[in-house]
C-alpha positions in Angstrom: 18.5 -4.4 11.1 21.5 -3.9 12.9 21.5 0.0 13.3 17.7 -0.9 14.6 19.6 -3.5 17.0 21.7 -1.3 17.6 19.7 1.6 18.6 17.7 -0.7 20.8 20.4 -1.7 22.9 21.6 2.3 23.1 17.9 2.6 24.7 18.3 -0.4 27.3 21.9 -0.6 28.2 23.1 3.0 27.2 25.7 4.2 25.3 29.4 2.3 24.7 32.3 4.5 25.5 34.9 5.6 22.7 37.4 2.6 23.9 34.8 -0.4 24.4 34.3 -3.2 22.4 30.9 -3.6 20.9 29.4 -7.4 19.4 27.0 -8.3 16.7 26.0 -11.8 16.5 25.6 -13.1 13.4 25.4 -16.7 11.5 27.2 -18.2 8.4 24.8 -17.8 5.5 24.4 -19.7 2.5 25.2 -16.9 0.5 28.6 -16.3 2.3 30.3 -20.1 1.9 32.4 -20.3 -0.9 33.6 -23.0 -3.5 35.3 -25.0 -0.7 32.8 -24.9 1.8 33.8 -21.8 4.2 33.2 -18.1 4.3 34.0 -16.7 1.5 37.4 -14.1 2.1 35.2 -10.8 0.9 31.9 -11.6 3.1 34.4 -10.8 6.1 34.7 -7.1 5.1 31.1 -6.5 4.1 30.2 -8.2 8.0 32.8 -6.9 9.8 31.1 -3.4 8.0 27.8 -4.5 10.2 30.5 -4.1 13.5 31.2 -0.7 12.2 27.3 0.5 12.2 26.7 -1.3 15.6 29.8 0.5 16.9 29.0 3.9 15.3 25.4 4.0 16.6 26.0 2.8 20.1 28.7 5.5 20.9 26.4 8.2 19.4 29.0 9.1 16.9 25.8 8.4 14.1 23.7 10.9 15.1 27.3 13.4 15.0 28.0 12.4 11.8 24.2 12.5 10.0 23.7 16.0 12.2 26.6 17.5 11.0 26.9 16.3 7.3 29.7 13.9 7.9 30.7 10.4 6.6 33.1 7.7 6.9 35.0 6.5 4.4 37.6 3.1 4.9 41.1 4.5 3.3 42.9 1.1 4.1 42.2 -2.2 5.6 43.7 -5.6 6.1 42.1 -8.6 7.5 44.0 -11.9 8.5 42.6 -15.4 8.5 43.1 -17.8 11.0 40.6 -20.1 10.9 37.6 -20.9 8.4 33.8 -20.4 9.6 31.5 -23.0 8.4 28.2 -23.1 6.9 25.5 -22.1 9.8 28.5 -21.1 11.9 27.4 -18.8 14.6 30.4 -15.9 15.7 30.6 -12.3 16.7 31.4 -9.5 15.1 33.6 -7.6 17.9 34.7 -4.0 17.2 36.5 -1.5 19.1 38.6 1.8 17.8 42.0 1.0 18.8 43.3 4.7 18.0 44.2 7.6 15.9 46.7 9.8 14.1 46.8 13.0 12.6 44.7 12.4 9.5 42.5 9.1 10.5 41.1 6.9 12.7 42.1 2.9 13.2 39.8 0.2 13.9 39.7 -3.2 15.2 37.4 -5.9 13.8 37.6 -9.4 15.3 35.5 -12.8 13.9 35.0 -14.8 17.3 33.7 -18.2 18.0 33.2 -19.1 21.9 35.7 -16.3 22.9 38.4 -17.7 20.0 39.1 -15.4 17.3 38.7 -16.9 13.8 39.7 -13.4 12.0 41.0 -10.1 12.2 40.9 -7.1 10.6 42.3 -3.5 11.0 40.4 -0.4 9.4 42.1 3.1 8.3 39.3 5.6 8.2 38.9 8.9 6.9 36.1 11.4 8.1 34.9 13.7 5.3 32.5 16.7 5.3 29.5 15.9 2.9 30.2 19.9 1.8 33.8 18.9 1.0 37.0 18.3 2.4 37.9 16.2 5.0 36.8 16.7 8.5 39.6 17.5 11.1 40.4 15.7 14.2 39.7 18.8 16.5 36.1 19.4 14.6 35.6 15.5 15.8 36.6 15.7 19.1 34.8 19.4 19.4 31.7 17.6 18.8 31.7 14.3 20.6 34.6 15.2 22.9 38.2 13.3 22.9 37.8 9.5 23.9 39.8 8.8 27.0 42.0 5.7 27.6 42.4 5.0 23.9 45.7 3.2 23.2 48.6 4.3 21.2 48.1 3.0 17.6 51.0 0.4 17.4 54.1 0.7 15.5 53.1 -1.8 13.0 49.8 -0.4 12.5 51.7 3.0 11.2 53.6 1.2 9.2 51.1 -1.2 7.3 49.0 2.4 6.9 52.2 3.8 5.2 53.1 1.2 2.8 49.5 0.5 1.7 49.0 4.3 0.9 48.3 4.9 -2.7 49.1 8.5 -4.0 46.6 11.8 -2.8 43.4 11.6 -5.1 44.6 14.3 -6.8 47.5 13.4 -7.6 48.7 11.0 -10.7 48.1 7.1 -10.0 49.2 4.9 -13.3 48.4 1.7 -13.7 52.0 0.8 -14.7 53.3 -3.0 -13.7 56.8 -3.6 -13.5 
């Protein structure tokens, strides 16, 4: 439904440019509330996923990506909680890129209630080639051209990205706790 949404709103309103934010509206479910009575902490990431498609179709970077044999795939991500959405809650799903480095691309996903943000969550995405291997940053921009105006990924950002990392995929990972 929301890719549909999505590519209705590309047909009435246009396309969103690289740097602006893009908003799905959705409700509190029963089947996101938890135990005590809120959104359940994992039903963030599989919503703020919905932002993703919304913000992936209405920039035209979808129809790239299925053209061309290319994919997505979420490398790292960290949300925060601030406050607790309720049962039949409405919020929006706002998502924007928020910049890139050398082998991915950083994402912003916010939880908002009447303009106050209830959540956040940054994204560390990969783009890989459905043939193999990951897609380059100048293939990217060849194809959809390089976004002006996007910010420099903060400090912080570069830093969370690091210390998350877990080792290449072909490399050794053992589950060893100290």
């Amino acid at each position: 439904m929301v890719m549909l949404t999505a590519r209705r709103r590309v047909r009435r309103s246009g396309r969103l440019g690289p740097t602006e934010i893009g908003r799905v509206r959705l409700t509190t479910l029963p089947t996101d509330i938890d135990l005590l009575q809120h959104m359940n902490n994992g039903r963030y990431l599989s919503l703020f996923d919905l932002g993703r498609w919304d913000l992936l179709v209405r920039t035209g970077l979808w129809d790239v990506m299925k053209e061309r044999g290319w994919y997505a795939v979420v490398s790292s991500e960290t949300v925060t909680f601030r406050k607790s959405l309720n049962l039949w809650q409405r919020f929006d799903v706002e998502s924007r890129m928020i910049g890139h480095d050398d082998k991915a691309l950083y994402l912003e996903h916010r939880a908002v209630v009447e303009g106050e943000v209830y959540a956040r969550a940054i994204i560390r995405a990969r783009m890989m080639k459905r043939a193999g291997g990951t897609l380059s940053h100048e293939e990217l921009f060849a194809a959809v051209g390089r976004p002006e105006g996007i910010p420099e990924v903060e400090d912080w950002v570069h830093e969370w990205a690091a210390a998350s990392a877990l080792p290449p995929t072909r490399a050794e990972a053992p589950s060893v706790w100290s």
